[in-house]
C-alpha positions as CSV (number, residue, x, y, z in Angstrom):
1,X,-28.9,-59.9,148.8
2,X,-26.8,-57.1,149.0
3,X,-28.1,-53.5,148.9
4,X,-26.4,-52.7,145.6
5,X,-28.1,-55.4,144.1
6,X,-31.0,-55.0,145.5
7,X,-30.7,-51.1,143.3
8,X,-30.5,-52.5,140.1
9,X,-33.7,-54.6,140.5
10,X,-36.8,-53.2,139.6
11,X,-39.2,-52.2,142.0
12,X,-42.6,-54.4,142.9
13,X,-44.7,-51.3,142.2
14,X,-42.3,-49.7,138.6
15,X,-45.3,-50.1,136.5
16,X,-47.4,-47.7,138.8
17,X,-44.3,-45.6,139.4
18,X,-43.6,-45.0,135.6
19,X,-47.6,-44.0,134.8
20,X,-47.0,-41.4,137.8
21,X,-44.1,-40.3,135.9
22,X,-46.2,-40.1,132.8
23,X,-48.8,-38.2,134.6
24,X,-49.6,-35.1,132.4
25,X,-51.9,-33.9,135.4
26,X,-49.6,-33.3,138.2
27,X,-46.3,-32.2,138.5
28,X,-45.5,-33.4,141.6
29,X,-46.5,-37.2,141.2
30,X,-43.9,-36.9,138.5
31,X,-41.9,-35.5,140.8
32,X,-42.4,-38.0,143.6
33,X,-42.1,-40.8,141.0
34,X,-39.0,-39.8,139.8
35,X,-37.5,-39.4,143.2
36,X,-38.6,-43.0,144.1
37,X,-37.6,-44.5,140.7
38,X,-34.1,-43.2,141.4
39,X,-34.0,-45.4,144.0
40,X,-33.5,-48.3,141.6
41,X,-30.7,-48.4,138.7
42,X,-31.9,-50.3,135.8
43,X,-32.6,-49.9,132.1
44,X,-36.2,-49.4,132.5
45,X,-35.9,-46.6,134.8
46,X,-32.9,-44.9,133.0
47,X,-35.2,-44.8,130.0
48,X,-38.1,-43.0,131.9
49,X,-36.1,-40.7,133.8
50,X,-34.4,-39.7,130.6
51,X,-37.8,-39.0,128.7
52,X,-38.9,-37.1,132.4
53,X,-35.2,-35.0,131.5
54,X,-35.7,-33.9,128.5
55,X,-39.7,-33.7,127.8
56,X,-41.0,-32.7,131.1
57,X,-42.4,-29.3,130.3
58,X,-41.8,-28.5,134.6
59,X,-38.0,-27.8,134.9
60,X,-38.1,-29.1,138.7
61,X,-39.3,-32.1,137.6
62,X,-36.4,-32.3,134.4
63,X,-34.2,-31.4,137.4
64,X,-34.7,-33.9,139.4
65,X,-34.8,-36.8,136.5
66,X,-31.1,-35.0,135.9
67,X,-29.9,-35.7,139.3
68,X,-30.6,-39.1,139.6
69,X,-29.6,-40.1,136.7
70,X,-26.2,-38.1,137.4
71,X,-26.4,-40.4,140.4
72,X,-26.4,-43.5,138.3
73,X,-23.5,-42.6,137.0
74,X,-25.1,-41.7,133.6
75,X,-23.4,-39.0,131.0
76,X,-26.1,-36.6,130.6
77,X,-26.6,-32.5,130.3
78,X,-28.0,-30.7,132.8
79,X,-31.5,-29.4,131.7
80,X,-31.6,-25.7,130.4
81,X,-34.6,-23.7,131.8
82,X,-37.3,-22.3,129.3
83,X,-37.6,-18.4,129.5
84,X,-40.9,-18.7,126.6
85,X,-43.8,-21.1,126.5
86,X,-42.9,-24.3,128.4
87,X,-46.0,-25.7,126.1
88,X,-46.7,-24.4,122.9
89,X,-49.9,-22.8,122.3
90,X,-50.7,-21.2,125.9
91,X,-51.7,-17.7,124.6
92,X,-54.4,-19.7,122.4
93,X,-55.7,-21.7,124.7
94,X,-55.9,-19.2,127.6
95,X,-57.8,-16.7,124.9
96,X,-60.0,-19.3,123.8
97,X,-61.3,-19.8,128.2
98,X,-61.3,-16.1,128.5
99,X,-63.1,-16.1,125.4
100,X,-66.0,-18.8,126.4
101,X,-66.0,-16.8,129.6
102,X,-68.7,-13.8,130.0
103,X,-67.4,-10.0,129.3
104,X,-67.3,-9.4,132.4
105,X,-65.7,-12.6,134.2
106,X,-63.5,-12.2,137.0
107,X,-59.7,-13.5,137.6
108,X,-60.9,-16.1,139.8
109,X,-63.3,-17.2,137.1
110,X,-60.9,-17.4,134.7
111,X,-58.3,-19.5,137.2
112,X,-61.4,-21.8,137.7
113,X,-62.2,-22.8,134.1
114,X,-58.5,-22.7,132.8
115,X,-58.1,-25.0,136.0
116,X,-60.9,-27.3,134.9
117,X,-60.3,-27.2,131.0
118,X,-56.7,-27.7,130.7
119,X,-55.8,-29.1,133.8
120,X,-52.5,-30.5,132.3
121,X,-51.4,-26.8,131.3
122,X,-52.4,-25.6,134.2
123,X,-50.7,-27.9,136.5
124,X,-47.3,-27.2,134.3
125,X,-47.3,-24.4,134.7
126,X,-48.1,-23.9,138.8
127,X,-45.4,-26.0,138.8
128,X,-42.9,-24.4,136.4
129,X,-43.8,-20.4,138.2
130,X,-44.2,-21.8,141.6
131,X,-45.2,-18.8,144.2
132,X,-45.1,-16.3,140.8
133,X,-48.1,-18.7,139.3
134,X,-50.9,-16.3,140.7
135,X,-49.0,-12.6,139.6
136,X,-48.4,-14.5,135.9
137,X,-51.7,-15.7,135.4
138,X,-53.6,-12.6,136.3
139,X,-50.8,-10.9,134.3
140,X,-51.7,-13.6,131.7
141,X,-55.6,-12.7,132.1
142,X,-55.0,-8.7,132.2
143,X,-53.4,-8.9,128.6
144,X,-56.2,-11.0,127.1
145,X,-58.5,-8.7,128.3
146,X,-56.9,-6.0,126.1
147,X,-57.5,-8.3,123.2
């Protein structure tokens, strides 16, 4: 079997592969599963890295789905980064943890429960602000705390 063909088989392990893709929990085992699914040209894994392209709310991830499909050969647009909310609702929800939080909770606090609440959100967006996650969260938490 040639290598080429070989690519547009599916992989032995594409169901596990596409629920890491799905993963709402971590960023990177979306990332990692599209890198590996681009591996592979088929149908299948066009129509999951497309969804990964255009509904992953972590632009790395959206980026990554765009340059492998770009690799297949595929006509698609390149991703535009979000400047707003990359999920809608994130001012509610973080009010509603600082809000189930004591008066006087500290940042770390917060970070913990948001962390253990929301997990998905959470994860987005460590992955979307990458070393900035830390200044916008407590940036994030410092405003609430003026509401």
């Amino acid at each position: 079997m040639t290598q080429q063909e070989s690519k547009n088989e599916l992989p032995e392990n594409y169901e596990e592969l596409k629920k890491e893709a799905n993963r709402s929990s971590s960023w990177r085992a979306r990332y990692d599963a599209v890198e590996e699914l681009g591996k592979h040209k088929h149908s299948k894994i066009i129509d999951v890295l497309t969804s990964r392209m255009t509904q992953d709310p972590v632009f790395k991830v959206q980026e990554a789905a765009y340059r492998q499909l770009k690799g297949f050969g595929e006509e698609v647009d390149k991703p535009k980064q979000t400047k707003f909310d990359i999920i809608k609702g994130t001012s509610k929800i973080l009010l509603r943890i600082k809000k189930s939080l004591p008066a006087d909770h500290s940042y770390e606090e917060f970070k913990e429960k948001f962390k253990k609440m929301r997990l998905d959100v959470y994860d987005a967006y460590e992955g979307e602000k990458g070393d900035d996650f830390d200044k916008w969260l407590e940036n994030e938490w410092n405003s609430l705390l003026k509401k």
